[in-house]
N, CA and C atoms as a LAMMPS dump frame, in Angstrom:
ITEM: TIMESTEP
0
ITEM: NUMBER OF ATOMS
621
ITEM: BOX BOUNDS ff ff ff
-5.0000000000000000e+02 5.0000000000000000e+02
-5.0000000000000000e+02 5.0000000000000000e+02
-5.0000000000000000e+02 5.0000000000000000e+02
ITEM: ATOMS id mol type element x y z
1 1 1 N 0.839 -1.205 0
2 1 2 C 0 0 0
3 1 3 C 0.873 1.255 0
4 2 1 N 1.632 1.166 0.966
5 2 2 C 2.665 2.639 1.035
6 2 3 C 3.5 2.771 -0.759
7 3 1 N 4.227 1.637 -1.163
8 3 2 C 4.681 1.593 -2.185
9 3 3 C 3.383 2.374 -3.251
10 4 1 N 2.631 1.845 -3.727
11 4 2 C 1.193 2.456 -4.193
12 4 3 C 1.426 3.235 -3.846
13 5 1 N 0.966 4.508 -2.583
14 5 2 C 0.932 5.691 -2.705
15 5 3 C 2.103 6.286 -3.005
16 6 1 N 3.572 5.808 -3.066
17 6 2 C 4.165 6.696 -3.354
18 6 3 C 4.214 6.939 -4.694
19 7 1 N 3.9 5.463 -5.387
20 7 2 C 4.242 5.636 -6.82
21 7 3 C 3.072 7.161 -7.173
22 8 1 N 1.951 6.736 -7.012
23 8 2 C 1.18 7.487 -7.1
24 8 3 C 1.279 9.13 -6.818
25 9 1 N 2.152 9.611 -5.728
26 9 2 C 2.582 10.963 -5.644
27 9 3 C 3.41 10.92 -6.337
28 10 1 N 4.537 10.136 -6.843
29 10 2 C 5.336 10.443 -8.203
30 10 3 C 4.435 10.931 -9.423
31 11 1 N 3.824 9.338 -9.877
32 11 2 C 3.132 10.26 -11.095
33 11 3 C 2.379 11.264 -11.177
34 12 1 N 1.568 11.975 -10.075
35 12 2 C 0.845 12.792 -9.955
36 12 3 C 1.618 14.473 -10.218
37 13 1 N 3.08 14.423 -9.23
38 13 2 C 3.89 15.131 -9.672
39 13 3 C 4.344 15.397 -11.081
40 14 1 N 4.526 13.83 -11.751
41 14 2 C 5.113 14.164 -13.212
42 14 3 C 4.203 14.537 -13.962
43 15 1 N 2.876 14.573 -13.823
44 15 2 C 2.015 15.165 -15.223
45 15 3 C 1.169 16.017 -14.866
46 16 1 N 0.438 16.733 -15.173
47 16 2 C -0.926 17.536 -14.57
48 16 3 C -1.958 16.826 -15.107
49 17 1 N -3.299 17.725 -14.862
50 17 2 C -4.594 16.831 -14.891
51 17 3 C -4.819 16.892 -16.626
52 18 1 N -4.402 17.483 -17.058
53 18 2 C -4.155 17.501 -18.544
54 18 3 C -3.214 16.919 -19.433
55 19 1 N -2.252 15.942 -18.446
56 19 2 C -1.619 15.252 -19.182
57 19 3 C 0.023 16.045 -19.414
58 20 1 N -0.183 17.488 -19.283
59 20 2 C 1.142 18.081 -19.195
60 20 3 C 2.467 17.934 -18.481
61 21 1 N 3.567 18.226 -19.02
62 21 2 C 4.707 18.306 -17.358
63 21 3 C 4.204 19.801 -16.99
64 22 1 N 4.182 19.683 -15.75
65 22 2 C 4.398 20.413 -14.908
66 22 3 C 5.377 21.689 -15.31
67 23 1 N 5.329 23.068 -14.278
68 23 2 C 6.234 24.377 -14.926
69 23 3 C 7.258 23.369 -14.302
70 24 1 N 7.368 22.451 -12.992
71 24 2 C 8.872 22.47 -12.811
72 24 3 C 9.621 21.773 -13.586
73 25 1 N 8.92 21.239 -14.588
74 25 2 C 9.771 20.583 -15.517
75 25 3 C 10.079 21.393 -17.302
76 26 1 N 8.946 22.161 -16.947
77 26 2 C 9.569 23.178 -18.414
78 26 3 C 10.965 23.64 -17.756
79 27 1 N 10.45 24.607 -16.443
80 27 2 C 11.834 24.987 -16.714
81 27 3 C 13.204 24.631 -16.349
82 28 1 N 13.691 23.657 -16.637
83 28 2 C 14.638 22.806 -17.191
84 28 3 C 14.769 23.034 -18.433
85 29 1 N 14.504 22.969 -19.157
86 29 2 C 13.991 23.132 -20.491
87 29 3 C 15.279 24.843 -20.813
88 30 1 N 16.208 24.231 -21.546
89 30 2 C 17.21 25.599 -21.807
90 30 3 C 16.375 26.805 -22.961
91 31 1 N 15.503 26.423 -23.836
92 31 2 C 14.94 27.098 -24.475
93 31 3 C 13.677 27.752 -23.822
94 32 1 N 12.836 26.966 -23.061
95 32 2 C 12.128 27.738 -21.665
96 32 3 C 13.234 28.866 -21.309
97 33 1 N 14.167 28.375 -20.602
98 33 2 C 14.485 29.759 -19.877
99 33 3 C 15.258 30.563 -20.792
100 34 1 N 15.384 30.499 -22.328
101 34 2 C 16.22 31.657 -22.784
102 34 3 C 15.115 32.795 -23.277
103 35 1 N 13.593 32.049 -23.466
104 35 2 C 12.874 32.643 -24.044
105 35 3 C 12.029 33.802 -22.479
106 36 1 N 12.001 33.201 -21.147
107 36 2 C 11.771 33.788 -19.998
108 36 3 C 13.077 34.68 -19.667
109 37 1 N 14.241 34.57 -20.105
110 37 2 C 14.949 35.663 -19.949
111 37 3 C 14.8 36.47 -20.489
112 38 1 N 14.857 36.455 -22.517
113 38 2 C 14.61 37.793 -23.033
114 38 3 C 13.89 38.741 -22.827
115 39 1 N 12.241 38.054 -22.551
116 39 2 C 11.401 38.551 -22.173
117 39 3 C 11.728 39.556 -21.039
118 40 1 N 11.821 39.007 -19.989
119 40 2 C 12.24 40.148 -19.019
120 40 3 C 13.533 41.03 -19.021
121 41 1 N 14.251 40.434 -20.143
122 41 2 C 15.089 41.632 -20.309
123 41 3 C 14.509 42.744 -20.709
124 42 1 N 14.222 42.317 -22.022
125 42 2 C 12.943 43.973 -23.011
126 42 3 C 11.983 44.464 -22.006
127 43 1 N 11.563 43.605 -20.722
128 43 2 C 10.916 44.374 -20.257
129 43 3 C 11.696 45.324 -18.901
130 44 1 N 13.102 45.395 -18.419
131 44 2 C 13.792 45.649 -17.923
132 44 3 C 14.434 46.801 -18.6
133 45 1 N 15.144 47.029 -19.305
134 45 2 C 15.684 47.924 -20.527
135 45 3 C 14.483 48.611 -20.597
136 46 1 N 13.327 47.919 -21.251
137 46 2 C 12.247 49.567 -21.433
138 46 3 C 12.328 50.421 -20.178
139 47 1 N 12.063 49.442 -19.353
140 47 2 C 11.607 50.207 -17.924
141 47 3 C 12.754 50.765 -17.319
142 48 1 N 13.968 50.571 -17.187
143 48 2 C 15.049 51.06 -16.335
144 48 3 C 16.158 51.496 -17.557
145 49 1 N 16.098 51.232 -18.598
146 49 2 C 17.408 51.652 -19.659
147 49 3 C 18.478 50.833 -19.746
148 50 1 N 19.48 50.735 -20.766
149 50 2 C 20.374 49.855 -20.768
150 50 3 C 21.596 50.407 -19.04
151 51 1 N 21.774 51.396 -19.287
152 51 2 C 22.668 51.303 -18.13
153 51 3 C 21.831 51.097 -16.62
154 52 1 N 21.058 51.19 -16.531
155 52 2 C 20.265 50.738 -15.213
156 52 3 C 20.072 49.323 -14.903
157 53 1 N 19.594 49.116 -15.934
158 53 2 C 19.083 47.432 -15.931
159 53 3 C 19.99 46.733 -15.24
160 54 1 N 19.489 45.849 -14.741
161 54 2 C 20.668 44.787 -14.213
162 54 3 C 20.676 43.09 -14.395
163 55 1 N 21.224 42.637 -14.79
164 55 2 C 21.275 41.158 -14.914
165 55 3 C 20.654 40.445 -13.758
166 56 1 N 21.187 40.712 -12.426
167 56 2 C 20.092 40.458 -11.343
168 56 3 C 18.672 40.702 -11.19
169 57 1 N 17.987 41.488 -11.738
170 57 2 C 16.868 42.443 -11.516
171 57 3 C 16.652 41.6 -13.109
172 58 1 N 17.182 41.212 -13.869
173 58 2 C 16.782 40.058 -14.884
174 58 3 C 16.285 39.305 -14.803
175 59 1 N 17.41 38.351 -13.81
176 59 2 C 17.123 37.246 -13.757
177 59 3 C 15.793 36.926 -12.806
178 60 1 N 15.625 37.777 -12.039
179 60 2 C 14.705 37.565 -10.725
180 60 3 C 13.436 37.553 -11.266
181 61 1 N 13.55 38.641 -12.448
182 61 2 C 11.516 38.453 -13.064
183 61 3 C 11.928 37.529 -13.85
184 62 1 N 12.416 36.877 -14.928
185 62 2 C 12.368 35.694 -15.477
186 62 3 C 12.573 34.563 -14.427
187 63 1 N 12.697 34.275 -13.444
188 63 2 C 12.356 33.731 -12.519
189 63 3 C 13.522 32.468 -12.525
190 64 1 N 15.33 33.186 -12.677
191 64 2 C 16.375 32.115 -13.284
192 64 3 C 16.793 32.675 -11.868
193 65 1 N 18.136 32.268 -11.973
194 65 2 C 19.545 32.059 -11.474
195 65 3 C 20.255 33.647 -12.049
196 66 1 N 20.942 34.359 -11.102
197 66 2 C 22.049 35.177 -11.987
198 66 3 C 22.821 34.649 -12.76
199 67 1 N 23.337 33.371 -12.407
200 67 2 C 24.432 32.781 -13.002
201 67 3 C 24.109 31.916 -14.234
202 68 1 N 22.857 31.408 -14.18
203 68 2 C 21.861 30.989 -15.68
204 68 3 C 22.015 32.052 -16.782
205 69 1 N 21.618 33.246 -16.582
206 69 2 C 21.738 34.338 -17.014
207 69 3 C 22.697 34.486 -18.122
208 70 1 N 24.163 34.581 -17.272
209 70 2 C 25.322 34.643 -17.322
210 70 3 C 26.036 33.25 -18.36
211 71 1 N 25.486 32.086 -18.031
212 71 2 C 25.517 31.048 -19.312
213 71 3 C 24.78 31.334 -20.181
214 72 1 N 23.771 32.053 -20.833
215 72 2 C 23.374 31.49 -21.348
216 72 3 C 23.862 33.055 -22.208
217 73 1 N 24.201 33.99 -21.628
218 73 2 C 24.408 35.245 -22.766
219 73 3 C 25.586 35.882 -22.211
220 74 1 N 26.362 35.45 -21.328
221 74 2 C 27.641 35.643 -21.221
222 74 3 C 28.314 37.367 -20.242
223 75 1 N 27.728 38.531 -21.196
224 75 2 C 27.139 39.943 -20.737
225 75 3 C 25.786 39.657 -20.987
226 76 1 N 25.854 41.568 -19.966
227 76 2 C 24.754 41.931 -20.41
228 76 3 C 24.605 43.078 -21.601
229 77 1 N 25.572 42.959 -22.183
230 77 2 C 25.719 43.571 -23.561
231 77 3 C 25.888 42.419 -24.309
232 78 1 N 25.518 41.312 -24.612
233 78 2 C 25.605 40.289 -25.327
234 78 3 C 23.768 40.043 -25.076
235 79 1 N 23.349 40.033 -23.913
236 79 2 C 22.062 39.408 -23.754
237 79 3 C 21.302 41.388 -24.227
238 80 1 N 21.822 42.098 -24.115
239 80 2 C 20.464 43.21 -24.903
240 80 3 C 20.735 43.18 -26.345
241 81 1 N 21.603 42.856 -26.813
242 81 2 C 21.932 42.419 -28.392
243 81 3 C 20.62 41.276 -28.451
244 82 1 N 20.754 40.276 -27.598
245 82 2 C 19.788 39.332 -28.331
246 82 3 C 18.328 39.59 -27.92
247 83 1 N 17.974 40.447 -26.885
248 83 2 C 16.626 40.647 -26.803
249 83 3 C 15.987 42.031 -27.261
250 84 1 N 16.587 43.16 -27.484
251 84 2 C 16.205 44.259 -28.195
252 84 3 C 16.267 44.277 -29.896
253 85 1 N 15.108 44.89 -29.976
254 85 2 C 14.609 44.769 -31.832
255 85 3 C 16.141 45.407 -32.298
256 86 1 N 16.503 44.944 -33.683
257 86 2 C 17.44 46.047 -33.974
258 86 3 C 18.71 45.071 -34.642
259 87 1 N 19.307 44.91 -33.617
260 87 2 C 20.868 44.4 -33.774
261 87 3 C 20.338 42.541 -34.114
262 88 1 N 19.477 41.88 -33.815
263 88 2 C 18.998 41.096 -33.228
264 88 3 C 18.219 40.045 -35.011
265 89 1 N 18.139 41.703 -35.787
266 89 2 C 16.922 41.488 -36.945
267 89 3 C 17.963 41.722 -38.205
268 90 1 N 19.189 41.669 -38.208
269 90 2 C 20.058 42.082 -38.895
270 90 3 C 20.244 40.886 -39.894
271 91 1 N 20.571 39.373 -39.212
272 91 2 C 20.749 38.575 -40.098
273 91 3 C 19.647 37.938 -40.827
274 92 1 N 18.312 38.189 -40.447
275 92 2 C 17.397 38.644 -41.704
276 92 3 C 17.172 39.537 -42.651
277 93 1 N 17.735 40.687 -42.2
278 93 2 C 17.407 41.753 -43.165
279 93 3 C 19 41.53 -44.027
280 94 1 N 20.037 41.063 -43.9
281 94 2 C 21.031 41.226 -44.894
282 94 3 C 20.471 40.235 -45.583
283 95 1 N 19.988 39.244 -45.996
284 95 2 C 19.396 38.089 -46.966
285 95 3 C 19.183 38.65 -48.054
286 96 1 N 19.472 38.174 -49.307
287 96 2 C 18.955 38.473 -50.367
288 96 3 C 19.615 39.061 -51.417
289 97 1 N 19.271 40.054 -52.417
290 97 2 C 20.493 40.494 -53.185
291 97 3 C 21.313 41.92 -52.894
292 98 1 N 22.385 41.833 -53.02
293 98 2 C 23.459 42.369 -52.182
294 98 3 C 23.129 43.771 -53.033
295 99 1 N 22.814 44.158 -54.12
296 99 2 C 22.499 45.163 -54.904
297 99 3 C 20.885 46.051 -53.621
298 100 1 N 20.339 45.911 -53.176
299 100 2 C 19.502 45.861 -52.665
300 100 3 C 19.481 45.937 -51.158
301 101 1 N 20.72 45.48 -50.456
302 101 2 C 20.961 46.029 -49.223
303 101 3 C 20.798 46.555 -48.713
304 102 1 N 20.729 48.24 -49.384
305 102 2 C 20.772 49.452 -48.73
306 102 3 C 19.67 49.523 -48.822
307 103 1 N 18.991 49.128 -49.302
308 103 2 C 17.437 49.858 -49.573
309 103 3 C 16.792 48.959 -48.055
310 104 1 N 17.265 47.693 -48.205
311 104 2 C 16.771 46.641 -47.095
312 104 3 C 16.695 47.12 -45.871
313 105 1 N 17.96 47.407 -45.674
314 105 2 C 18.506 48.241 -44.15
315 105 3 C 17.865 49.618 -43.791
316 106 1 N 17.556 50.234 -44.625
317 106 2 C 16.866 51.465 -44.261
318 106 3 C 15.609 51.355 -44.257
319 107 1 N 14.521 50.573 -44.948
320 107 2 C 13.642 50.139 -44.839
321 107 3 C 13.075 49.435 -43.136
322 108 1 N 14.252 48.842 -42.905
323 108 2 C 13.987 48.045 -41.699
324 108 3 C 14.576 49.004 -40.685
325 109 1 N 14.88 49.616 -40.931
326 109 2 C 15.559 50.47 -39.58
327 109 3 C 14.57 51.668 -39.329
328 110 1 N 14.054 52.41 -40.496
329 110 2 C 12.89 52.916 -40.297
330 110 3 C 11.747 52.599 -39.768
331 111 1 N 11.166 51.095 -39.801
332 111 2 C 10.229 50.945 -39.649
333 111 3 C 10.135 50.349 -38.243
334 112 1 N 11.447 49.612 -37.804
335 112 2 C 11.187 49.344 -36.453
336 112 3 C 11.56 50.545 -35.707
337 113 1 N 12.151 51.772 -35.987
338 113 2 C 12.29 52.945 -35.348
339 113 3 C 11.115 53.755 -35.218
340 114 1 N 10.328 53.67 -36.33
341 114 2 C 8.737 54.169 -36.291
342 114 3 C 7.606 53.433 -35.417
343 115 1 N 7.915 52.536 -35.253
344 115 2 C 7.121 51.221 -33.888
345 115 3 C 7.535 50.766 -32.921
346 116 1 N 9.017 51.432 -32.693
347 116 2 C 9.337 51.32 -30.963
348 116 3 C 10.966 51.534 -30.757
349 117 1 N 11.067 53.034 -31.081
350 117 2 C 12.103 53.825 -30.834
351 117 3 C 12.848 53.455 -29.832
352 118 1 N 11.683 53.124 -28.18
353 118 2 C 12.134 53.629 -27.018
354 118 3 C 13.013 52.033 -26.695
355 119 1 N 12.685 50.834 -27.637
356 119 2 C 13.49 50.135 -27.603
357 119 3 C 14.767 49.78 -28.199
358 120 1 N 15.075 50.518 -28.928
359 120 2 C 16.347 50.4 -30.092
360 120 3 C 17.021 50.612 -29.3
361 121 1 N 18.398 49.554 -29.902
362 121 2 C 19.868 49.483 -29.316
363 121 3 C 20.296 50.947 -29.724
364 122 1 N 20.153 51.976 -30.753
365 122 2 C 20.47 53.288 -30.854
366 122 3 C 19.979 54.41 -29.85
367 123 1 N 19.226 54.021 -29.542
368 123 2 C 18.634 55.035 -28.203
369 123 3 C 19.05 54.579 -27.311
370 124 1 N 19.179 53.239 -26.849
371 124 2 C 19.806 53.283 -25.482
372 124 3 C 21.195 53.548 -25.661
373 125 1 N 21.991 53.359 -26.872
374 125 2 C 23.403 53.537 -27.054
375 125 3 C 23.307 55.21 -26.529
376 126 1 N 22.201 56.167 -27.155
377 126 2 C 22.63 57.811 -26.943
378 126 3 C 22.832 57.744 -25.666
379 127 1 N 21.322 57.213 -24.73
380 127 2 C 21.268 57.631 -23.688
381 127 3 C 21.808 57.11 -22.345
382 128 1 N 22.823 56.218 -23.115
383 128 2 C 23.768 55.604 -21.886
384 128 3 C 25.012 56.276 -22.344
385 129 1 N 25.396 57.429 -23.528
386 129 2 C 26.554 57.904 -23.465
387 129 3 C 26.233 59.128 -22.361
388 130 1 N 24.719 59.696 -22.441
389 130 2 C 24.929 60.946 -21.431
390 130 3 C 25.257 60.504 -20.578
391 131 1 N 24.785 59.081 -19.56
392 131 2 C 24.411 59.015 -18.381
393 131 3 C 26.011 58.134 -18.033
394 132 1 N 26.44 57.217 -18.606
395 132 2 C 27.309 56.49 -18.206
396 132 3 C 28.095 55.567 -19.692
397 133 1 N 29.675 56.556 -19.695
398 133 2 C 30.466 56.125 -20.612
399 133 3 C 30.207 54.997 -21.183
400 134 1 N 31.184 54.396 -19.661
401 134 2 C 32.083 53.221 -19.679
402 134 3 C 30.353 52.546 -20.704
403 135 1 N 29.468 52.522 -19.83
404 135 2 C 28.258 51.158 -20.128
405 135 3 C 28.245 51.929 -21.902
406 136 1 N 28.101 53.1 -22.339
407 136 2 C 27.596 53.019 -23.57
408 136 3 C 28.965 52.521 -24.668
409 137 1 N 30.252 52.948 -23.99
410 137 2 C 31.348 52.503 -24.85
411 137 3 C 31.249 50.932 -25.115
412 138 1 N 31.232 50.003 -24.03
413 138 2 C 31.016 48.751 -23.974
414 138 3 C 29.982 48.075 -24.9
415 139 1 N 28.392 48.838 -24.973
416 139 2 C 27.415 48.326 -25.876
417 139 3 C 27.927 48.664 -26.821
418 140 1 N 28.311 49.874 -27.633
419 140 2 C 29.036 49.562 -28.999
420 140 3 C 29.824 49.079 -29.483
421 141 1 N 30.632 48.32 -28.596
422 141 2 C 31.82 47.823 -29.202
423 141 3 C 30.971 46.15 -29.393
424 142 1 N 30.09 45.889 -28.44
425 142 2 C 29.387 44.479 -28.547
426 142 3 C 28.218 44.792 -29.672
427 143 1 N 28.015 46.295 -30.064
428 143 2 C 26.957 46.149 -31.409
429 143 3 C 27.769 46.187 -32.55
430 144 1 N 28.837 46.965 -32.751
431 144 2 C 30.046 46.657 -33.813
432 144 3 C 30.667 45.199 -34.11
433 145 1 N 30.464 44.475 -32.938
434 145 2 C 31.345 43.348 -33.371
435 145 3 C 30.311 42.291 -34.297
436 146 1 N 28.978 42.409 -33.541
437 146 2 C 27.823 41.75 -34.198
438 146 3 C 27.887 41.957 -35.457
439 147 1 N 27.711 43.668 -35.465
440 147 2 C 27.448 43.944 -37.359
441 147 3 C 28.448 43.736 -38.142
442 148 1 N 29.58 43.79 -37.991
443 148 2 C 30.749 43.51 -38.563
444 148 3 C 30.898 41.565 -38.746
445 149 1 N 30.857 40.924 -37.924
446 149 2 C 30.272 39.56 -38.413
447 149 3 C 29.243 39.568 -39.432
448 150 1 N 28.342 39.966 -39.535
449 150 2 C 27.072 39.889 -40.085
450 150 3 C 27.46 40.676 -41.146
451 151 1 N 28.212 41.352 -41.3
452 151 2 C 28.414 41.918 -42.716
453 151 3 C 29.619 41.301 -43.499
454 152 1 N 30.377 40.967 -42.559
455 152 2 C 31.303 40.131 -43.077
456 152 3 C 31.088 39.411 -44.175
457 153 1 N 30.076 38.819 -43.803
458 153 2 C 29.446 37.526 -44.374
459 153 3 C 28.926 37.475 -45.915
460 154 1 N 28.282 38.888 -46.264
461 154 2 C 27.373 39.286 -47.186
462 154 3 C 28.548 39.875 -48.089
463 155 1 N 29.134 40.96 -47.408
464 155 2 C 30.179 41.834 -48.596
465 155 3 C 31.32 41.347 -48.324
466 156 1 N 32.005 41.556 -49.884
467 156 2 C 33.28 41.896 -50.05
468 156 3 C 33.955 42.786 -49.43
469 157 1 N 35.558 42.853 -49.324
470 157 2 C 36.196 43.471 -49.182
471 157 3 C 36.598 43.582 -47.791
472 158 1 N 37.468 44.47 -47.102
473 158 2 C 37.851 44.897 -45.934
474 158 3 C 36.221 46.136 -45.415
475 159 1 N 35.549 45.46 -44.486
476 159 2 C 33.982 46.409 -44.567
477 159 3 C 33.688 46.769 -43.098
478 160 1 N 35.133 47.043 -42.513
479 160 2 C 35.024 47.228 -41.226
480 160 3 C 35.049 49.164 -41.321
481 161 1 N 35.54 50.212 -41.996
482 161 2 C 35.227 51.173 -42.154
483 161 3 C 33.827 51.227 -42.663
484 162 1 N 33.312 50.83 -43.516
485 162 2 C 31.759 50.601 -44.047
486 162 3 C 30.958 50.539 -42.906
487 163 1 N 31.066 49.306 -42.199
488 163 2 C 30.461 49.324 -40.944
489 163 3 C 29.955 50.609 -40.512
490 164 1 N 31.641 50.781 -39.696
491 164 2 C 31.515 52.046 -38.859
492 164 3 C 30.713 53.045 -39.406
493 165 1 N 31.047 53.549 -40.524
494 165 2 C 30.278 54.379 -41.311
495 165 3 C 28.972 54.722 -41.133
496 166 1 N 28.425 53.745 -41.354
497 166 2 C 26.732 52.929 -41.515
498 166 3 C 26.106 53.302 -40.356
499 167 1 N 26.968 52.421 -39.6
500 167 2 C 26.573 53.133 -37.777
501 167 3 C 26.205 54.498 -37.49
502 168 1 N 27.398 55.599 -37.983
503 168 2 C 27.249 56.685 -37.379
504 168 3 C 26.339 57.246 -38.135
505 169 1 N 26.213 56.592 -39.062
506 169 2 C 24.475 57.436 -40.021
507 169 3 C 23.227 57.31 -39.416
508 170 1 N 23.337 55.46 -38.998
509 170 2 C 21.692 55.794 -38.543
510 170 3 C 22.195 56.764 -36.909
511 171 1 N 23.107 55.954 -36.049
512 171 2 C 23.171 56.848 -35.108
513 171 3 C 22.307 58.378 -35.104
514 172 1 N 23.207 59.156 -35.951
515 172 2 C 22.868 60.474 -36.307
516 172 3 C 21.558 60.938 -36.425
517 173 1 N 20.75 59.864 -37.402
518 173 2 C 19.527 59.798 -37.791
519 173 3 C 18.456 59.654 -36.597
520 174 1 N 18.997 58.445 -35.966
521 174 2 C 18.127 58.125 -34.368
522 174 3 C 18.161 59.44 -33.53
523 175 1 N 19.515 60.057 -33.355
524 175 2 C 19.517 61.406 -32.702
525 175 3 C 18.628 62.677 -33.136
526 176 1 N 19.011 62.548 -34.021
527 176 2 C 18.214 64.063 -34.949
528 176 3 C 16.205 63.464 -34.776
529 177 1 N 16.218 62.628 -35.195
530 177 2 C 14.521 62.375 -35.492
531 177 3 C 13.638 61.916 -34.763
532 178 1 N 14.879 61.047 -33.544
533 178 2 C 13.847 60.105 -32.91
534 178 3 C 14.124 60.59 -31.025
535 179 1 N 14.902 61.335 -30.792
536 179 2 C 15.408 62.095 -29.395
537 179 3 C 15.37 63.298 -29.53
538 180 1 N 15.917 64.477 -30.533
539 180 2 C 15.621 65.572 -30.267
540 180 3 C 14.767 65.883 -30.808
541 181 1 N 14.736 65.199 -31.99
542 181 2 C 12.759 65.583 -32.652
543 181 3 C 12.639 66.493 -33.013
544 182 1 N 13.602 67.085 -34.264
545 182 2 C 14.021 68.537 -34.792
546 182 3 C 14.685 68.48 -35.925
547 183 1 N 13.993 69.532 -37.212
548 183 2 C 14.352 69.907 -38.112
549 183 3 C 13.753 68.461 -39.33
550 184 1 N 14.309 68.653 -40.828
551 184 2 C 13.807 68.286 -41.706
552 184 3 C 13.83 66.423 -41.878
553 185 1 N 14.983 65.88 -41.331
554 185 2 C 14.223 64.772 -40.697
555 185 3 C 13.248 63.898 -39.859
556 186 1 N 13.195 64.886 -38.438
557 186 2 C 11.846 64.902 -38.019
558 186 3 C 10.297 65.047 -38.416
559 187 1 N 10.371 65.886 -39.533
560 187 2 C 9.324 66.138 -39.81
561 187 3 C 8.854 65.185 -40.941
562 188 1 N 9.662 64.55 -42.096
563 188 2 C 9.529 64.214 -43.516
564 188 3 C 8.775 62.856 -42.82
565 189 1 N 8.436 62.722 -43.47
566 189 2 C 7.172 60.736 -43.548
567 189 3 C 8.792 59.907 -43.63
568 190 1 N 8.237 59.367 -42.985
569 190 2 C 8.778 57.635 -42.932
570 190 3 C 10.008 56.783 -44.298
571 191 1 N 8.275 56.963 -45.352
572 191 2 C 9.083 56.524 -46.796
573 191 3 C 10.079 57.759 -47.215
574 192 1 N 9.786 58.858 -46.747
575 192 2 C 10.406 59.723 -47.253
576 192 3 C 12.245 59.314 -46.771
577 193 1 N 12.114 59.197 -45.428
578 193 2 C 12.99 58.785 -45.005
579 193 3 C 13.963 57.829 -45.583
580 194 1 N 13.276 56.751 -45.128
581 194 2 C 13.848 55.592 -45.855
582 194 3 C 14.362 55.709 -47.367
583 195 1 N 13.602 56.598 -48.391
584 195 2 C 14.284 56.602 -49.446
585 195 3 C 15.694 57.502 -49.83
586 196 1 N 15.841 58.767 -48.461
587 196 2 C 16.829 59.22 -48.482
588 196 3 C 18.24 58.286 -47.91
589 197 1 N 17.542 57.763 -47.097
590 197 2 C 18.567 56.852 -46.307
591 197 3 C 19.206 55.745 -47.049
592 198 1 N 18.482 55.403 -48.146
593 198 2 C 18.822 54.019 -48.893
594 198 3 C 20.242 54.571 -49.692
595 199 1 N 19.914 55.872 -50.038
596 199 2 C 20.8 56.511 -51.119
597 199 3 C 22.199 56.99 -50.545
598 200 1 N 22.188 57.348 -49.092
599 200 2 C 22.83 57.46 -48.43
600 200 3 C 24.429 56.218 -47.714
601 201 1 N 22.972 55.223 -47.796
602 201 2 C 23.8 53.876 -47.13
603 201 3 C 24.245 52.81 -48.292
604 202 1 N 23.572 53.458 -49.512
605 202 2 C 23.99 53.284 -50.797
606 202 3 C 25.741 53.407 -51.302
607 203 1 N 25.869 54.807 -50.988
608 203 2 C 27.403 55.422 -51.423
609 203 3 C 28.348 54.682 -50.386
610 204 1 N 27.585 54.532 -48.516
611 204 2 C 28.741 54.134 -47.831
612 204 3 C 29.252 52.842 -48.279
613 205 1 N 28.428 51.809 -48.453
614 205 2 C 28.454 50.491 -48.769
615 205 3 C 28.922 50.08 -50.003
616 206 1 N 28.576 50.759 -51.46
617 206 2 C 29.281 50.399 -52.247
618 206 3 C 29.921 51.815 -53.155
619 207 1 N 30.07 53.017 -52.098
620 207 2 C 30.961 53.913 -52.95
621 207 3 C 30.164 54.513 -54.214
């Protein structure tokens, strides 16, 4: 009889009344918790900013380990690379024909800048240079190394000046249109945008 009931609180533990495992067995599950981390990262970063945020104050609403955290994205300039729109959407948007790039990239940079500014790796890059160097020097050098892989890949040539280049355009662009919110980029439509920008990231990329 005792044997019986225990088996019985075993299986009762291993499944729910629906036949499911249980949360304590999702999260085990390494893709469970990478997808409960991002989440509360983007929602950490919106709410506190890249230099505020904290990997602790991460991990605690995704409901991990600091040190889970820490495996599974190494920084926390490695883990806002993978959970903020932006840096994240890059090796989709380079796909396709290389003639066409520029148009790709400005297209997509516009449009997720037009649907959630306050999350772009470019805004928190500005607003962690006012507030704190060291943290904004650090995120660019971990968003440079990304794009520079990722471009690697697509173009020819030595495209580590290109890069840089590229960067300080939209940079510029995020500053002028989407933080101080002034003058003839601010004001022009979207496509308007994007079609100046294509022409722009046009010359850096292929001269």
């Amino acid at each position: 009889m005792r044997l019986m009931t225990s088996w019985s609180l075993a299986y009762s533990e291993a499944v729910t009344e629906d036949g499911a495992p249980p949360a304590r067995k999702r999260r085990r599950d390494p893709e469970y918790h990478r997808a409960a981390i991002l989440t509360a990262a983007r929602a950490a970063f919106t709410e506190r900013g890249y230099a505020r945020a904290t990997i602790r104050d991460i991990a605690q609403r995704a409901g991990v380990t600091h040190g889970l955290v820490l495996r599974q994205f190494a920084t926390k300039e490695q883990l806002f690379l993978a959970a903020v729109p932006g840096t994240r959407d890059l090796e989709r948007v380079v796909v396709g024909d290389p003639a066409t790039l520029p148009d790709r990239i400005a297209h997509a940079f516009v449009e997720r800048m037009e649907t959630g500014a306050d999350q772009d790796p470019f805004v928190a890059l500005i607003r962690s240079a006012a507030s704190n160097e060291d943290a904004a020097t650090r995120l660019y050098v971990a968003m440079q190394e990304h794009s520079l892989a990722v471009y690697r890949a697509v173009l020819p040539g030595d495209v580590d000046a290109r890069v840089g280049l590229l960067a300080a355009q939209l940079i510029g662009v995020t500053f002028n249109r989407y933080i101080v919110k002034t003058g003839a980029l601010a004001t022009m439509s979207g496509e308007q945008l994007a079609v100046h920008l294509t022409a722009v990231l046009r010359h850096i990329l292929f001269g």
